[in-house]
VEXDREN-2710 file (C-alpha; in Angstrom, 1 decimal):
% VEXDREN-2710
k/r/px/py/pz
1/UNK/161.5/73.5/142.0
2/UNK/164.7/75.5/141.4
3/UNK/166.2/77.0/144.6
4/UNK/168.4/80.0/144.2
5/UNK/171.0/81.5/146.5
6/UNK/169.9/84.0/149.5
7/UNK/169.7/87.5/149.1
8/UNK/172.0/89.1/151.7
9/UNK/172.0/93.0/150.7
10/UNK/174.2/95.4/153.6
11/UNK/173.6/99.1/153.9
12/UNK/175.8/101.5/155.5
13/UNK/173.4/104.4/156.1
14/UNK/174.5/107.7/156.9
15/UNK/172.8/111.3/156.9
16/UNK/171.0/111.1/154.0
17/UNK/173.2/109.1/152.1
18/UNK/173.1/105.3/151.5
19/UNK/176.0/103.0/150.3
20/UNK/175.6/99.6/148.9
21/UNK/178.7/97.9/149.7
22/UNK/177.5/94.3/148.4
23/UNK/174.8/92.9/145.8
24/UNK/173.8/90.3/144.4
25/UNK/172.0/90.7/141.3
26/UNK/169.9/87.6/139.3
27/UNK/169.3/87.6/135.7
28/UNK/166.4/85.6/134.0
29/UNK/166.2/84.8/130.4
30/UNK/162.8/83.8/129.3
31/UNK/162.3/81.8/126.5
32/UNK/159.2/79.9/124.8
33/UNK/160.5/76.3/126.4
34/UNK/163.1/77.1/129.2
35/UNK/163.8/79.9/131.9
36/UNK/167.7/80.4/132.7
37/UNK/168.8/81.9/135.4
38/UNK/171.7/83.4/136.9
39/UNK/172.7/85.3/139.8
40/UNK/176.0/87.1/140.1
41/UNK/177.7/89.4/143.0
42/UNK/178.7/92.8/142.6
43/UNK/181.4/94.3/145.0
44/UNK/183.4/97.4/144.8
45/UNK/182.5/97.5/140.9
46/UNK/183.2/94.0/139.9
47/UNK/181.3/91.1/139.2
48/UNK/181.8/87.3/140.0
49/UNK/179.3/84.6/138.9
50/UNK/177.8/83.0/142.0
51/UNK/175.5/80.5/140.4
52/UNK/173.3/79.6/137.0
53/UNK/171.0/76.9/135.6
54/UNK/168.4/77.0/133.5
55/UNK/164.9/75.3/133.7
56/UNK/163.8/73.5/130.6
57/UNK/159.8/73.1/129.9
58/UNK/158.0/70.5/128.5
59/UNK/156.4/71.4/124.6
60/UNK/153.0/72.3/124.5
61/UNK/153.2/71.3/121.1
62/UNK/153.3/67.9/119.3
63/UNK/156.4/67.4/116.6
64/UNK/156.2/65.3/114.0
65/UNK/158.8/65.5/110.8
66/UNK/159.3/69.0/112.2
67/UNK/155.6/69.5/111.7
68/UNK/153.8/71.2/115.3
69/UNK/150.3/70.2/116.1
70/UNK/148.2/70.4/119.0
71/UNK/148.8/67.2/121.9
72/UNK/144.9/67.2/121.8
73/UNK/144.3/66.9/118.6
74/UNK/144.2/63.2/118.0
75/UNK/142.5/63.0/120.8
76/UNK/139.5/65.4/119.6
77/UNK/139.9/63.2/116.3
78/UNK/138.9/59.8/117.8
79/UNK/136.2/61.6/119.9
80/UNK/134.5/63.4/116.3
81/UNK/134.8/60.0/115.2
82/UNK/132.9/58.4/117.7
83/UNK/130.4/60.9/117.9
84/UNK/129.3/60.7/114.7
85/UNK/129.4/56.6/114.5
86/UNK/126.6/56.9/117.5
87/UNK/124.9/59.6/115.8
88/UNK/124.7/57.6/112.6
89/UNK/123.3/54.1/114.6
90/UNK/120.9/56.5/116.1
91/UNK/119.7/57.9/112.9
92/UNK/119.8/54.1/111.6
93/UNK/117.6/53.0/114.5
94/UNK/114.9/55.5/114.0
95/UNK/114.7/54.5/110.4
96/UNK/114.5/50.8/111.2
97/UNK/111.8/51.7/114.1
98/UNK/109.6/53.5/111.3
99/UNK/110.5/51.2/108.7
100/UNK/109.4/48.2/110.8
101/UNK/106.3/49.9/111.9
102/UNK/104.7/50.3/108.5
103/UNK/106.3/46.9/107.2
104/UNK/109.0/48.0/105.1
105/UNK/110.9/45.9/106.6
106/UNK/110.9/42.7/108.8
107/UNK/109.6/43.8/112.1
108/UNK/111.7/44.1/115.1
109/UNK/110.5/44.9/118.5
110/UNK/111.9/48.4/120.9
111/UNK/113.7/45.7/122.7
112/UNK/115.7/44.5/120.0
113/UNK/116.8/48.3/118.8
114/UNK/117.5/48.6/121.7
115/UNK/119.6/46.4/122.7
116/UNK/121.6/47.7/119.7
117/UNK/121.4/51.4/120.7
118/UNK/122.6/50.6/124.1
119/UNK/124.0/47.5/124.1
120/UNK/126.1/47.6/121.0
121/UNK/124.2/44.2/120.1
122/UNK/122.6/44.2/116.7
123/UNK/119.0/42.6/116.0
124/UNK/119.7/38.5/115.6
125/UNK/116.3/38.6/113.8
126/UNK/117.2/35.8/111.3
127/UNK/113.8/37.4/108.7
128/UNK/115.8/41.0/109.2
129/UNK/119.0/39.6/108.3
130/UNK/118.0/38.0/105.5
131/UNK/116.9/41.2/104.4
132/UNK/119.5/43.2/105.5
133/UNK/122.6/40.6/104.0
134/UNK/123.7/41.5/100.0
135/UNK/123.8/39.0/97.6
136/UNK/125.6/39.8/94.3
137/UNK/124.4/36.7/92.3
138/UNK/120.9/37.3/92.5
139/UNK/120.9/41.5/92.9
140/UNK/120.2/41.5/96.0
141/UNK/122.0/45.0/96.6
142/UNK/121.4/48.7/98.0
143/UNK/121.9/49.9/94.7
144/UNK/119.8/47.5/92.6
145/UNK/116.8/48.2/94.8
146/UNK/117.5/52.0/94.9
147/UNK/117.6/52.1/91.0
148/UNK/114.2/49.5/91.2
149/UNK/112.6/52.1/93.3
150/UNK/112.6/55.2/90.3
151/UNK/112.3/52.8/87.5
152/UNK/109.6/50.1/88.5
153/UNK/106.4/50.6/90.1
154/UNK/106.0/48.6/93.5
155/UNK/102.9/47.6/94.7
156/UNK/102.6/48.6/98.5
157/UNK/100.2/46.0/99.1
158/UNK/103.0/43.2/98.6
159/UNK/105.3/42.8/101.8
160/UNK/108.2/41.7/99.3
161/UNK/108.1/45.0/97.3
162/UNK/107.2/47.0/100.6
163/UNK/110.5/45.2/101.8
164/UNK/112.5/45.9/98.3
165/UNK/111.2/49.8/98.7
166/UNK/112.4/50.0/102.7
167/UNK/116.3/48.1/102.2
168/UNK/116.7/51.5/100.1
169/UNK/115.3/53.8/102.3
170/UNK/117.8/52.0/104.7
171/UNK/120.9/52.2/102.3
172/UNK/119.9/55.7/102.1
173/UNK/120.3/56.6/105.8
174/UNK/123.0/54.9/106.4
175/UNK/124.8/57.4/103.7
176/UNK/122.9/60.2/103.3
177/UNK/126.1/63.1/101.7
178/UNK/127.9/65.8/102.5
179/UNK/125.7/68.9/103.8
180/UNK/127.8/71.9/104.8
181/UNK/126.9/74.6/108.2
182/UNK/128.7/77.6/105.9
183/UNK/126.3/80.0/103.4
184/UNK/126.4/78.2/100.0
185/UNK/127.1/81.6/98.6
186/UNK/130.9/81.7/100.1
187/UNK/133.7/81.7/98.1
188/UNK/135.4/79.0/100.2
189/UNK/132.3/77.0/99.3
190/UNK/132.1/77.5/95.8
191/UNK/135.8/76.6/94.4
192/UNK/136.9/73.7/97.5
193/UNK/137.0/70.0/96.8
194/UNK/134.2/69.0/97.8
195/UNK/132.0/71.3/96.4
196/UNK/134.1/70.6/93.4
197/UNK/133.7/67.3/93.1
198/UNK/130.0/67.4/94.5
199/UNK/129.3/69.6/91.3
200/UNK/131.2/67.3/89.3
201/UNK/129.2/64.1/90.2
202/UNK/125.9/66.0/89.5
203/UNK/127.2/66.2/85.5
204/UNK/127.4/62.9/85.0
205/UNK/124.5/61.6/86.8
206/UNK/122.4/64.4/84.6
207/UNK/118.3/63.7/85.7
208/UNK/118.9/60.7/86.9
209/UNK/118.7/59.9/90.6
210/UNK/121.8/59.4/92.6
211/UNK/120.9/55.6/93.2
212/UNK/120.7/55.0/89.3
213/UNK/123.8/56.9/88.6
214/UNK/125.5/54.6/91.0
215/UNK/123.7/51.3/89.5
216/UNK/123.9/52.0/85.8
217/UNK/127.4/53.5/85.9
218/UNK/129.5/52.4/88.5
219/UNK/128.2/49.1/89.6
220/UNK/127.2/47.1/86.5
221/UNK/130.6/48.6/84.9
222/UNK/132.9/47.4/87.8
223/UNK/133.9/51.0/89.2
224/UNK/134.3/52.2/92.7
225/UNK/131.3/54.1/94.2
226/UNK/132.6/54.7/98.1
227/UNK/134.9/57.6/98.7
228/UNK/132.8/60.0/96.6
229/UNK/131.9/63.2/97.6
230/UNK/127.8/63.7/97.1
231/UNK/125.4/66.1/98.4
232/UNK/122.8/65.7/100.8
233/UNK/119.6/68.0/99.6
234/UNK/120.5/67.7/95.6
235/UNK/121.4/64.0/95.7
236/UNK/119.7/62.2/98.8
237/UNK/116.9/64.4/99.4
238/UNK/116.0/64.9/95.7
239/UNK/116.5/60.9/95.6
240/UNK/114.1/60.4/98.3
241/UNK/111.7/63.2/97.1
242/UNK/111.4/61.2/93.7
243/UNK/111.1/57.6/95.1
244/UNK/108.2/59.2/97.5
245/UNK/106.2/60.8/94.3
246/UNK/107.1/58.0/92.1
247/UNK/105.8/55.2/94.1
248/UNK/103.1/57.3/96.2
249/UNK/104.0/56.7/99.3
250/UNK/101.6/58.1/101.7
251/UNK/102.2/61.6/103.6
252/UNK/102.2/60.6/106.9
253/UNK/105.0/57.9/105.9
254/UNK/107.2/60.2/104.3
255/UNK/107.1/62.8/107.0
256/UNK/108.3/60.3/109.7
257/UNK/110.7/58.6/107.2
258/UNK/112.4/62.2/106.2
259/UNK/112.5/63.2/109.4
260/UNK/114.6/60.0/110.5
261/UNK/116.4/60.1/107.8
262/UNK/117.9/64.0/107.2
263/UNK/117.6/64.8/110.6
264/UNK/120.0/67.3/111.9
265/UNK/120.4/67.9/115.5
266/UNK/120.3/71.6/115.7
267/UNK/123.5/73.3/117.5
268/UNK/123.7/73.2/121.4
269/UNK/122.4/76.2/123.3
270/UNK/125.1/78.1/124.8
271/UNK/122.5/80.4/127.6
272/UNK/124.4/78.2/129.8
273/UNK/127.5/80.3/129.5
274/UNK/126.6/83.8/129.9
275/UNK/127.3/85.4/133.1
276/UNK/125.6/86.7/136.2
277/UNK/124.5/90.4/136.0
278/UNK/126.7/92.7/138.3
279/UNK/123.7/94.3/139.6
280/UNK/121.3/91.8/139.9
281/UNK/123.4/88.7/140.6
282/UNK/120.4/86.7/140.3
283/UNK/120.0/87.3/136.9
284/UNK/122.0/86.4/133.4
285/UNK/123.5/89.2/131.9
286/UNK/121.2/90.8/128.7
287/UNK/122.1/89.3/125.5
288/UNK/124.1/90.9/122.8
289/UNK/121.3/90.7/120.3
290/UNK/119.0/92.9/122.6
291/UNK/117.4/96.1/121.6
292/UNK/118.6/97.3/125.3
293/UNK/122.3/96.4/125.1
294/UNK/122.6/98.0/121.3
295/UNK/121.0/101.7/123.0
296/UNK/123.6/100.8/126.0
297/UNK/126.4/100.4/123.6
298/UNK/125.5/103.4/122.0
299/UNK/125.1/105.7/124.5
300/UNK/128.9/104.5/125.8
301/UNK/130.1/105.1/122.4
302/UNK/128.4/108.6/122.5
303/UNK/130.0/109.6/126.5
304/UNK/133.3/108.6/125.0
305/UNK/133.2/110.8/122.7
306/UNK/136.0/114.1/123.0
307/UNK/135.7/117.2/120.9
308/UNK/138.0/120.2/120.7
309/UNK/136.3/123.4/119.4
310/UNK/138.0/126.8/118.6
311/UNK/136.9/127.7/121.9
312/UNK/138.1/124.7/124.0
313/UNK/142.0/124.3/125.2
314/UNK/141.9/120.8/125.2
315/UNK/139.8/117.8/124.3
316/UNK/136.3/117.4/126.7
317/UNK/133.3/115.5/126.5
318/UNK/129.9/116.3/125.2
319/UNK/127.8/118.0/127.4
320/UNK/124.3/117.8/128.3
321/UNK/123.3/119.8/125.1
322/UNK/125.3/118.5/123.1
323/UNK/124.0/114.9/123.6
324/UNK/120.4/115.6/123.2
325/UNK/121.6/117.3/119.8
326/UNK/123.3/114.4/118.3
327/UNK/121.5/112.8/116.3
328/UNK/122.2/109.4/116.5
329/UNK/120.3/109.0/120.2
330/UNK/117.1/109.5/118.1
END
């Protein structure tokens, strides 16, 4: 707390006249990061400094190689980060729940998802991780299987193909691309990077499915295949579409499977927020987006109108007649 010097200010009154013999005056300068201060006495037309300081501010700002970013920022980062690492084992435990329940995969009980949704311990199953684990000698990967799934027929009926068709459904969900909240038809949309290299992927994979794209080019030829920017409705939906029609999966499963799978959680409802109505406390305030509030926000623009006519000496508003005359009340 800074603690500046008492005020002691003398008048000498007389009949309508008063005389300030001694002052003291204080002088602030107010910057972004720091207040100084200070305070000087005047007497019989001079000035002598009394005291000063100057109060510095912490920065509401983080610098880094003279580079200012929010304090909260890395902070929001790690929490976007966690967020959507639960949101994924969320999406990947309803797919293993509907995967399991139709056998196309090695079945696993509520407790045992579970346990991993809540518990952060995953299925010890020894059947499931067998399926689960990759084996690069015998082709035992996400990709082979995804590329099996468009280019051999299965037979349903066999638990080993069943099993083959559900480890790509599960590869799928556990990557299933880049899908953006903006209008596709934006500028910012059509010439950024990821759009760019989104369109750019789509080239070279032609009419083939994302999965064989990534088999037949990138894996058997030795090249990376993570950190690539793909697109969730033209790559992983069209994928999954294709698989579904190609191997005749039933309705029923591909409904529950597409909903574990692409399921977006819609955008929090913010009725919460709006405030109490200053006439009926009881009550929220009428949305923006209501018929009523539009008319009210007319009729306020209308009452605020002013006109001058030849007639008028200064600017007034409408009157009664004039209102019902305007047109844009009808």
């Amino acid at each position: 707390m800074i603690k500046f010097p008492t005020f002691n200010i003398i008048f000498f009154s007389k009949p309508f006249i008063t005389t300030i013999i001694m002052a003291k005056i204080l002088g602030l300068d107010l910057g972004t990061n720091s207040v100084g201060w200070a305070v000087v006495e005047k007497q019989d037309g001079e000035f002598s400094l009394l005291d000063k300081g100057v109060r510095i501010f912490q920065e509401g700002v983080k610098i880094e190689k003279g580079i200012e970013s929010s304090k909260a920022a890395e902070r929001t980062e790690h929490r976007s980060a966690r967020r959507l690492k639960f949101r994924r084992k969320l999406r990947k435990v309803k797919t293993l729940k509907m995967l399991s329940e139709y056998g196309y995969c090695p079945p696993l009980t509520n407790e045992e998802l579970d346990l991993w949704r809540y518990k952060k311990i995953y299925p010890q199953n020894v059947s499931f991780r067998n399926w689960w684990h990759t084996d690069e000698k015998s082709e035992k990967h996400p990709y082979f299987f995804r590329n099996l799934a468009i280019t051999q027929q299965l037979d349903l009926t066999n638990e080993e193909d069943r099993h083959k068709l559900g480890r790509a459904f599960y590869h799928m969900a556990q990557r299933r691309g880049f899908l953006s909240n903006r209008l596709e038809s934006t500028p910012e949309n059509e010439t950024g990077k990821v759009i760019g290299s989104i369109k750019e992927l789509q080239k070279k994979k032609g009419d083939r499915t994302l999965g064989q794209y990534f088999y037949e080019d990138c894996y058997l030829k030795g090249e990376k295949i993570r950190d690539q920017y793909t697109h969730r409705e033209d790559d992983y939906l069209d994928e999954f579409k294709r698989i579904c029609a190609f191997q005749h999966i039933p309705e029923e499963i591909q409904q529950k499977l597409h909903r574990a799978i692409f399921y977006q959680r819609p955008l929090k409802s913010q009725k919460g927020l709006i405030g109490k109505c200053v006439f009926e406390p009881n009550k929220p305030r009428c949305a923006v987006s209501r018929p009523e509030f539009e008319e009210y926000r007319m009729l306020c623009f209308i009452n605020n109108i002013k006109i001058k006519t030849p007639d008028d000496e200064k600017l007034r508003p409408l009157n009664t007649e004039e209102r019902k005359n305007n047109p844009t009340i009808l």
